[in-house]
C-alpha positions in Angstrom: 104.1 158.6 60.6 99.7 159.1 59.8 97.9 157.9 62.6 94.7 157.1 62.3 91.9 156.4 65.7 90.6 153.7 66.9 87.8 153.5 69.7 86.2 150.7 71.2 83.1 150.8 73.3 79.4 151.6 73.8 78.1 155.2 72.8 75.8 155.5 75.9 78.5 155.5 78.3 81.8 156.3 76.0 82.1 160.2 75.8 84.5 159.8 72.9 82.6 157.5 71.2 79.1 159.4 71.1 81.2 162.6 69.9 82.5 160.7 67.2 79.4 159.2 66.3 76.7 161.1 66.9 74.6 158.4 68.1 73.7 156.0 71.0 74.6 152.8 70.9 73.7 150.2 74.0 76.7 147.8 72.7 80.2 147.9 72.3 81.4 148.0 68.9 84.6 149.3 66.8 84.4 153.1 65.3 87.8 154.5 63.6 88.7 156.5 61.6 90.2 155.4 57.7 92.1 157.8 55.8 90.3 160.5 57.3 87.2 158.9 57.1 85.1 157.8 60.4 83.8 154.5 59.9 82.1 151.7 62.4 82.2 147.9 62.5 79.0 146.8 64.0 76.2 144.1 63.9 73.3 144.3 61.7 71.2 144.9 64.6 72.3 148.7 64.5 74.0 149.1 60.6 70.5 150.7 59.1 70.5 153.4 61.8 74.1 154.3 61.7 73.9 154.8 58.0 70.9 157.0 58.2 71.4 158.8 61.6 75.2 159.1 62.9 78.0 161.2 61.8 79.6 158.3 60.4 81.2 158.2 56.5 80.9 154.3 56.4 79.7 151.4 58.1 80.6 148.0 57.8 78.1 145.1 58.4 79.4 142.8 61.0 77.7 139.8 59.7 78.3 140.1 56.1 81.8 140.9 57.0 82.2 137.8 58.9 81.3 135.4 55.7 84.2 136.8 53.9 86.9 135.4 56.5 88.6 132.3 55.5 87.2 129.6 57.6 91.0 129.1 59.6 90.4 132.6 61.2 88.6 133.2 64.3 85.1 133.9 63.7 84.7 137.5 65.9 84.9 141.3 64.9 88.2 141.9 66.0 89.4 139.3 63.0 86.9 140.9 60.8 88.2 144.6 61.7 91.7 143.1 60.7 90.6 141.8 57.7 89.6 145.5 57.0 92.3 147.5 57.9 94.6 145.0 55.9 92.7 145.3 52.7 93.2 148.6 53.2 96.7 149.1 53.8 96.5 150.9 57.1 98.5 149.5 60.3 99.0 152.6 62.8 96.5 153.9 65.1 96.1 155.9 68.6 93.8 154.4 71.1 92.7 156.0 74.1 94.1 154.9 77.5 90.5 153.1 78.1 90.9 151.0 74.9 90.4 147.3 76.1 93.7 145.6 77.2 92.8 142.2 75.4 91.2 144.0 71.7 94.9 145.6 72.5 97.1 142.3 72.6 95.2 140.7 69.7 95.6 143.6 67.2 99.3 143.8 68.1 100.0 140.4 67.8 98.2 140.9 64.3 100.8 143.1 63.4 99.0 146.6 64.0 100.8 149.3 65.5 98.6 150.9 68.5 100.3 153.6 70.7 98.0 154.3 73.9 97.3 157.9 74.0 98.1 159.8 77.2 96.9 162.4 76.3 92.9 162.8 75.2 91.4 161.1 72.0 89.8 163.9 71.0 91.3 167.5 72.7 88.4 169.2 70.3 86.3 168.4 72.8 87.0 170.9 75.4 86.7 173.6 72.6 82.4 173.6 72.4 80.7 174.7 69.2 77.6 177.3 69.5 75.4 174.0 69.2 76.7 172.1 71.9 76.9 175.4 74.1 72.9 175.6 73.0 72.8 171.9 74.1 74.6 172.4 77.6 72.2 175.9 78.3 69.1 173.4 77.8 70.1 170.6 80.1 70.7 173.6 82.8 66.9 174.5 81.3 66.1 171.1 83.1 67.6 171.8 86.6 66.4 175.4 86.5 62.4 173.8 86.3 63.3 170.9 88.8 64.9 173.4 91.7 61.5 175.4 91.1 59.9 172.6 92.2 62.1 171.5 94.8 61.6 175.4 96.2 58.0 174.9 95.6 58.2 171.4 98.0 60.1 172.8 100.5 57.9 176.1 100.7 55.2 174.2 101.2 56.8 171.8 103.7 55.5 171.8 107.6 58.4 172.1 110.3 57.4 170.0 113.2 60.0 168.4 115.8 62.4 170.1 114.3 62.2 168.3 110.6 60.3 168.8 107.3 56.6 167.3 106.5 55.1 167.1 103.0 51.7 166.2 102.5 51.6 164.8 106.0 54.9 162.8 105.4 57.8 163.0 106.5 59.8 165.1 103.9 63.7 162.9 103.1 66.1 163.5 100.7 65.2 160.2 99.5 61.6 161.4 98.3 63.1 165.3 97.3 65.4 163.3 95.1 62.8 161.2 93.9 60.7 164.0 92.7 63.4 165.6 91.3 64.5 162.9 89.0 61.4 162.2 88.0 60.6 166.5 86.8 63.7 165.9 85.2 62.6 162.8 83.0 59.5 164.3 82.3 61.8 166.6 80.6 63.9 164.4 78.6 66.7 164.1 80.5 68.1 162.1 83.2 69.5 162.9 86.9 71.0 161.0 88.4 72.7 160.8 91.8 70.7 163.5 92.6 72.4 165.4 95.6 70.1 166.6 98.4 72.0 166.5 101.5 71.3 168.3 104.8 72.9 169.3 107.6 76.3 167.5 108.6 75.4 165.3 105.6 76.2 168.2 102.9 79.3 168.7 104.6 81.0 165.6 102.4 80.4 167.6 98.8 79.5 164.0 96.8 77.1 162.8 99.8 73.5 162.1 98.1 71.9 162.6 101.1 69.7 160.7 103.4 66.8 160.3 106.1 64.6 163.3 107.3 65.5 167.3 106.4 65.9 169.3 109.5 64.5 172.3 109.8 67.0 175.9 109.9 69.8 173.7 108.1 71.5 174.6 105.1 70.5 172.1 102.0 72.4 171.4 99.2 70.5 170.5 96.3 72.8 169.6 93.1 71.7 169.0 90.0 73.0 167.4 86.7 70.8 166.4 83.9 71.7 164.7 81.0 70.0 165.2 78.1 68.3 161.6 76.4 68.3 163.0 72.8 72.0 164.7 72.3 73.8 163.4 75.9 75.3 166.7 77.0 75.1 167.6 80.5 74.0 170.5 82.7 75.2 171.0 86.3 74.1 173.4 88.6 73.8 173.6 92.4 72.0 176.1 95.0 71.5 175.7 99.0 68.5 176.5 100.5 66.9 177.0 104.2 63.6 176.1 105.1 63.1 177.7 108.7 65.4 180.5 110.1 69.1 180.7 109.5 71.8 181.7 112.5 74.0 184.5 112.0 76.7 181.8 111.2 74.6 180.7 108.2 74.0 183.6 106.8 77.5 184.8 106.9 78.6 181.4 105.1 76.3 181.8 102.5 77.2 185.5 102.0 80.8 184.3 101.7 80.2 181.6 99.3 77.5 184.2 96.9 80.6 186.5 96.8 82.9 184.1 96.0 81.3 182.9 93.1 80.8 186.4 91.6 84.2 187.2 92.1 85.3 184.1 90.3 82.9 184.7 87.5 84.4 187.7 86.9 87.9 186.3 86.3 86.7 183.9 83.7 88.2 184.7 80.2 90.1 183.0 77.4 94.1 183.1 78.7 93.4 183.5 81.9 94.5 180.2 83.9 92.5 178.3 86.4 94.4 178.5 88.8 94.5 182.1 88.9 90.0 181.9 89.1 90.2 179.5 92.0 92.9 181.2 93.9 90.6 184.5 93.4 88.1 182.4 95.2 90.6 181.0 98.0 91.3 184.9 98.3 87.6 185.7 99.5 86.9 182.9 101.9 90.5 183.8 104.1 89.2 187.6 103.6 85.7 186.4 105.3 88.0 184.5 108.0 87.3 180.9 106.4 89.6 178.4 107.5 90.2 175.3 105.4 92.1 172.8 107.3 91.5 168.8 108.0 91.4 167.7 111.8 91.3 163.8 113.1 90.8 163.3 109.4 88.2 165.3 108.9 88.3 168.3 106.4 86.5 171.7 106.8 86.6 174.5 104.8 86.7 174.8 100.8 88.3 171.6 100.0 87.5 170.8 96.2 88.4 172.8 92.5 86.0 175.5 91.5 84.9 173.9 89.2 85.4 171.7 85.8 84.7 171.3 82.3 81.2 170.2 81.2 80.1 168.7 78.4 79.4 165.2 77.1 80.4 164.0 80.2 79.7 165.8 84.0 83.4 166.1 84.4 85.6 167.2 81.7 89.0 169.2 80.8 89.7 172.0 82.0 90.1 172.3 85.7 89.5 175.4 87.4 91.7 174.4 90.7 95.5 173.9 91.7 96.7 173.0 88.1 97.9 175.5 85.7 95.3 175.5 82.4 94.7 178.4 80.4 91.1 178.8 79.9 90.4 178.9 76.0 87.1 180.7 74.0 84.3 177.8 73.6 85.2 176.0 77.1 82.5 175.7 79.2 83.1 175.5 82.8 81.1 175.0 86.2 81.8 177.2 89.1 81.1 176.4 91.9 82.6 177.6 95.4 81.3 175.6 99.1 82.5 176.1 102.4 81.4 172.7 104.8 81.6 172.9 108.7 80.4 170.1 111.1 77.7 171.8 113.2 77.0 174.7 110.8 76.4 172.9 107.7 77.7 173.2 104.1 76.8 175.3 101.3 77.7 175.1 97.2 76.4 177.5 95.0 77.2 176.3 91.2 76.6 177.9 88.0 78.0 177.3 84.2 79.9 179.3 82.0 81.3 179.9 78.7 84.6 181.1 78.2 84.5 183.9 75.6 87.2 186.1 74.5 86.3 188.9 76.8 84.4 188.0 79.6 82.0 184.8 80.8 78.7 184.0 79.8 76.0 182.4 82.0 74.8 179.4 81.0 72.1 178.9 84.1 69.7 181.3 85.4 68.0 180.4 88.5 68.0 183.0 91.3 69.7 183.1 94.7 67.3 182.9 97.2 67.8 180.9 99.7 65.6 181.2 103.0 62.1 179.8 102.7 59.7 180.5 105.6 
């Protein structure tokens, strides 16, 4: 039995949706697909720029739709999309598993045959195209200028008491995040959730970070623009020092450099995800690493090494516990940490793409860490 897809959603915040489409959209709205065709239901508000700018074969006017409904159905666009499909003859669709539980019930009682997809909507996804490997290289374009100027800030930082001043403030993560985000929009793209966490702070990986930056402790800046025009993401993360690291410090950013490397090296089509984070498991117990969780508390390397990225910051495939076999045209991050209370945490994160014979870098910003 044909299938045919059905979405419903906003582009701006549907992944699926803006690959099908092409184009943002603020507000929800119906986009399928009719005998191979991709088509959208939508309001007038939006019909002239989805016929002009989108990816779509046909679009049908909400309002002009509506008047051809008998007057005994319900006046709304999920009775108009029926009225559609119908005169068309097609009843079976996948939807994916975020396809809204009452649109659901009202098409089915209709008569329409949706199966929820367990699976994803679109598995082409995870495959990128040269373009949207172009498109993910520029967003990292983005966070390679705003940690520039996040070196440049804290280079030019004052240590006194023991924390960071910047033009006679003192320097937070709430103000280095601020500046960051707004580099990054001057730029055309957004960041946000901007992480710049020091100390025992970085020590949780998803902490923003908060209050003053100490001086001698490890900061994790991570960074991961999204582009305004095309949506695709970047994502890359360094640590820095402003001050003068312990022996201890330096050791667990050496570990976490050499990690990475090795782990970039594995990357190639066939080769499973598993296999790259194990590699990188492999050199933190060689450098005498620990990762263990005491009184609740974990220390160690306690996350993936990474993930797909794409139209969304978090995408298929994983590079962690799970078996995936990396394919030519994914495009994943890597990025090894080691966190321990008292010493800090550290995360250095780059992206890739997954070619037939190797891994290509997708981010260049240097390594240097310790600024005097």
């Amino acid at each position: 039995m044909k299938r045919e897809i059905l979405l419903y959603g906003d582009s701006q915040s549907n992944a699926d949706i803006l690959y099908f489409t092409g184009v943002f959209v603020p507000d929800p709205f119906f986009s399928f697909t009719m005998g191979g065709k991709k088509c959208a239901l939508i309001g007038s508000l939006e019909v002239g720029r989805l016929r002009s700018n989108s990816k779509l074969d046909r679009v049908f006017d909400l309002s002009s739709e509506l008047k051809t409904l008998p007057d005994s159905e319900r006046r709304d666009d999920i009775s108009v999309l029926g009225a559609i499909l119908k005169k068309n003859k097609i009843k079976n669709f996948y939807v994916p598993k975020n396809f809204p539980s009452y649109h659901l019930e009202r098409l089915r009682a209709d008569g329409f045959d949706l199966k929820v997809l367990d699976s994803e909507i679109f598995p082409s996804r995870e495959v990128k195209s040269r373009a949207e490997i172009a498109q993910i290289k520029r967003a990292n374009s983005v966070a390679e200028a705003a940690f520039e100027y996040s070196e440049e800030i804290l280079r030019n930082s004052k240590i006194d008491r023991g924390i960071l001043f910047w033009r006679g403030y003192v320097l937070t993560s709430e103000i280095l995040r601020a500046e960051i985000e707004k580099l990054c929009l001057s730029l055309g793209a957004d960041a946000m959730h901007t992480i710049v966490a020091a100390g025992n702070q970085a020590c949780n990986p998803h902490e923003v970070g908060h209050g003053a930056i100490p001086a001698n402790s490890l900061i994790v800046i991570d960074i991961f623009p999204r582009l305004r025009d095309t949506g695709y993401f970047g994502d890359m993360t360094r640590t820095f020092l402003k001050g003068f690291p312990s022996e201890a410090q330096y050791r667990l950013v050496s570990a976490v450099l050499k990690a990475q490397s090795k782990a970039i090296l594995a990357i190639k089509a066939g080769v499973s995800g598993s296999d790259v984070h194990s590699k990188v498991c492999e050199v933190f117990e060689g450098c005498g690493y620990k990762t263990e969780c005491r009184r609740g508390v974990w220390g160690g390397f306690f996350h993936s090494t990474g993930h797909g990225l794409g139209l969304e910051v978090h995408e298929s495939p994983s590079l962690g516990t799970r078996e995936v076999k990396l394919k030519a045209g994914n495009v994943v991050t890597v990025e090894p940490g080691l966190y321990y209370r008292g010493l800090g945490g550290c995360r250095i994160e780059d992206n890739v793409a997954v070619e037939k014979s190797r891994a290509r870098l997708l981010s260049e910003y240097h390594y240097r860490w310790i600024l005097e």
